[in-house]
N, C-alpha and C positions, 0 to 999 in steps of 0.2 A: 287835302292833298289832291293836287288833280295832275292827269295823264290824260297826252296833248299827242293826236296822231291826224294828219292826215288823214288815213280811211282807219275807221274806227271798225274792229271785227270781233268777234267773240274769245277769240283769243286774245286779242288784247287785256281785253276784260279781265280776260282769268289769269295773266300773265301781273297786271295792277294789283289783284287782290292779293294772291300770292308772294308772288317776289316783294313785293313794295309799300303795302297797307297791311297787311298782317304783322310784318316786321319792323316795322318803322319804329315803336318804342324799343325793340332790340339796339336798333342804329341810333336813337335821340331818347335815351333812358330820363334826359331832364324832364321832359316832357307827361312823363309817365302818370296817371290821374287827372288829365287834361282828355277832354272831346276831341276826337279825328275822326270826319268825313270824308266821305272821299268821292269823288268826281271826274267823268271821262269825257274828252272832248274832240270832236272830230267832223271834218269838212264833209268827208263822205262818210255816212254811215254805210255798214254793210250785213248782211248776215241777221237783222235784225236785232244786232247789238245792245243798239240802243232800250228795247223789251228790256233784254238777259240784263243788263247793268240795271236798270230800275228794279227788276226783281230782286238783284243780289244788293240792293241799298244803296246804290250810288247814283250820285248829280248826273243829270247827264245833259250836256253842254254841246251847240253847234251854232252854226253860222246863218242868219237868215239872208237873205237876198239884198238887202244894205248893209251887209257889214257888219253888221251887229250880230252878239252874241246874246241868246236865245237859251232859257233852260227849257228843255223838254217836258220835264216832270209835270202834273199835274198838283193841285190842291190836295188831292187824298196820299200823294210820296209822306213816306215816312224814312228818313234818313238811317243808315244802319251805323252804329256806333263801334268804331272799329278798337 
């Protein structure tokens, strides 16, 4: 599951876990015993967002300088299983 902002802020972050990945099997119960990651994406980073979401388990996704989309995360991320 990923959450797509313009400028990416620490709030957001916590606003994704919260409202949106915590509860997602509540909203798609089918789903339920199946892996969900989750992932944040954003043109501007701000606030140093980008840190806080890799420490709280999530992708974390932006734009490089051609267009392309760029995972942040390094070789040592460990994905958090929501």
């Amino acid at each position: 599951m990923v959450e797509v902002k313009t400028t990416l802020k620490v709030e957001d972050v916590n606003d994704f876990i919260i409202e949106k990945l915590s509860r997602f099997f509540e909203f798609f119960p089918k789903y339920k015993g199946m892996k969900l990651y989750g992932a944040v994406a954003g043109i501007r980073i701000e606030e140093e967002s980008d840190r806080y979401a890799y420490r709280r388990g999530l992708l974390v996704l932006t734009l490089s300088g051609e267009g392309m989309v760029v995972i942040l995360n390094d070789e040592k991320f460990r994905p958090k299983e929501w």
